[in-house]
PALUM-551355 format. One record per residue (C-alpha): residue number from 1; x, y, z; chain; residue in one letter. Coordinates in nm, 3 decimals, padded with zeros to 5 digits, always signed. Example, Ala and Ser with C-alpha at 12.3 -4.5 7.8 and 13.67 -1.06 7.14 Angstrom:
BEGIN
 pos      xx      yy      zz unit code
   1 +01.230 -00.450 +00.780    A    A
   2 +01.367 -00.106 +00.714    A    S
END
This chain:
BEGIN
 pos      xx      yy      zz unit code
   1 -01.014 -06.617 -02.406    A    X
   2 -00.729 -06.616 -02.211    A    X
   3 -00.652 -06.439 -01.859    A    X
   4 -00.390 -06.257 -02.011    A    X
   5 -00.619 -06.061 -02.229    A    X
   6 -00.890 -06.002 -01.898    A    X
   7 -00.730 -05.730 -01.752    A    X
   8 -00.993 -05.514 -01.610    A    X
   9 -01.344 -05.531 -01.507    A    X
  10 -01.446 -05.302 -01.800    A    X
  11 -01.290 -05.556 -02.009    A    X
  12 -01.537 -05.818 -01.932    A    X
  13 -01.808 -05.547 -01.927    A    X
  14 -01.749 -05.481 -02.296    A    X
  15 -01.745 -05.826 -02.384    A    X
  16 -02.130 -05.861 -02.243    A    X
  17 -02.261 -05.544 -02.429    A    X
  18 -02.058 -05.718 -02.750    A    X
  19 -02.196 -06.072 -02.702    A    X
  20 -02.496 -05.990 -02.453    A    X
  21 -02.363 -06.283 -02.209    A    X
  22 -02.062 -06.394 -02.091    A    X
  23 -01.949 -06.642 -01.803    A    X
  24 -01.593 -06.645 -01.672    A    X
  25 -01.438 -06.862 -01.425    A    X
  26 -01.313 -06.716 -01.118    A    X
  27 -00.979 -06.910 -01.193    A    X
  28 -00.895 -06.758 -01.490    A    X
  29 -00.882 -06.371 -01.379    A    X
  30 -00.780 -06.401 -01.014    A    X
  31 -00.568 -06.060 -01.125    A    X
  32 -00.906 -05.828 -01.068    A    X
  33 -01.057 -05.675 -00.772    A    X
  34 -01.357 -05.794 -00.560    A    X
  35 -01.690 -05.670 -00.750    A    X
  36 -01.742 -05.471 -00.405    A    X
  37 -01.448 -05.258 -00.382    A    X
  38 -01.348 -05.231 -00.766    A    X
  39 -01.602 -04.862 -00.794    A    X
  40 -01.780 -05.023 -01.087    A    X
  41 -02.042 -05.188 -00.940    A    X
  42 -02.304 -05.143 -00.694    A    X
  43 -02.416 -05.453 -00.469    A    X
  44 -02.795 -05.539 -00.612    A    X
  45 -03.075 -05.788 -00.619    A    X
  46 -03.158 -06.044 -00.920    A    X
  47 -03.370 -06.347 -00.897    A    X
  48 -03.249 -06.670 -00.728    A    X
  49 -03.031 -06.869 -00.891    A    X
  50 -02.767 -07.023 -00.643    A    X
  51 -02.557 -06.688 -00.661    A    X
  52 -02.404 -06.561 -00.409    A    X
  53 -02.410 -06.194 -00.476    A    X
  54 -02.563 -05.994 -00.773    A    X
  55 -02.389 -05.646 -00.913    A    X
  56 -02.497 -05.415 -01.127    A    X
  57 -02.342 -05.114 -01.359    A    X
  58 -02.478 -04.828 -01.563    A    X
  59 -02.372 -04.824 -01.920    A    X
  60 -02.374 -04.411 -01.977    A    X
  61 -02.543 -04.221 -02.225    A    X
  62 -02.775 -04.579 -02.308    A    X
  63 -03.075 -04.742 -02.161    A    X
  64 -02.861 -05.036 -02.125    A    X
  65 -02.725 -05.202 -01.763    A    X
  66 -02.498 -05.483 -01.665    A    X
  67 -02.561 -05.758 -01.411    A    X
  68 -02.294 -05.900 -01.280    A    X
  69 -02.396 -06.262 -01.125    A    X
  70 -02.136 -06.432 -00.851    A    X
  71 -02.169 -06.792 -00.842    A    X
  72 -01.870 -06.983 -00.630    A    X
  73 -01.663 -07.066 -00.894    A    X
  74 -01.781 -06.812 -01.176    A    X
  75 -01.914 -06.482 -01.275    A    X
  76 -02.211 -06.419 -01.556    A    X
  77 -02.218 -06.068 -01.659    A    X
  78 -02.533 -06.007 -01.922    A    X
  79 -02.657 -05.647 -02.076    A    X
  80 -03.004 -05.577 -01.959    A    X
  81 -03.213 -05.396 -02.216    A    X
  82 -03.305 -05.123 -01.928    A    X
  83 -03.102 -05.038 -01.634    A    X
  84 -03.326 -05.050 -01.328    A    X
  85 -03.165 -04.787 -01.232    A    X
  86 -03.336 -04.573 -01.480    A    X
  87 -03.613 -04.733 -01.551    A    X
  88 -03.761 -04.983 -01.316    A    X
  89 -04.104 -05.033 -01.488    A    X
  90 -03.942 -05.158 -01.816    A    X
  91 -03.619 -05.399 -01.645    A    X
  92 -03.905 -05.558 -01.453    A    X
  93 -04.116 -05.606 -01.801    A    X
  94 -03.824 -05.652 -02.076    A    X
  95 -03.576 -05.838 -01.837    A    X
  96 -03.735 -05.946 -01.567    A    X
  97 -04.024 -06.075 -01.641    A    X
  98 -03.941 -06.226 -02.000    A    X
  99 -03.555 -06.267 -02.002    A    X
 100 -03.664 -06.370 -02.390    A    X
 101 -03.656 -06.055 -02.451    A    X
 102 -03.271 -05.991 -02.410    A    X
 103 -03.022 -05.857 -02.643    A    X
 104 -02.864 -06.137 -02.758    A    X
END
């Protein structure tokens, strides 16, 4: 993948719903906006993992979300199977709780 083809945040976004997980360098798409200001993505909460921030994204009309992980150097962006933003009970079960159970 190169940076030329990364040329918006919804880019990467479909690339996690296609492959489930991605994980980009920071390096290689220095052309997009901060997470915070780009209207996508709402500042959130995931479970500790040496990030330092979490974001999260509805996909519409699906049960679906995306988590957007910062690390220093890179980004992970993964499809949840339920957006806690719809349904709480179930992201804490399905993704929470046993990761396993991920679209892969």
């Amino acid at each position: 993948m190169t940076a030329e083809i990364i040329d918006s945040w919804n880019t990467l976004v479909g690339l996690a719903v296609f492959y489930g997980k991605i994980e980009i360098s920071k390096d290689m798409i220095t052309n997009l906006e901060d997470p915070s200001v780009s209207g996508l993505f709402s500042n959130s909460i995931g479970a500790p993992r040496g990030q330092s921030a979490d974001w999260r994204s509805s996909v519409d009309g699906s049960k679906l979300g995306i988590h957007l992980v910062e690390f220093e150097n890179r980004y992970e962006i993964h499809t949840d199977r339920f957006d806690p933003s719809k349904d709480i009970i179930r992201h804490l079960i399905f993704d929470f709780i046993s990761p396993a159970g991920r679209r892969k």
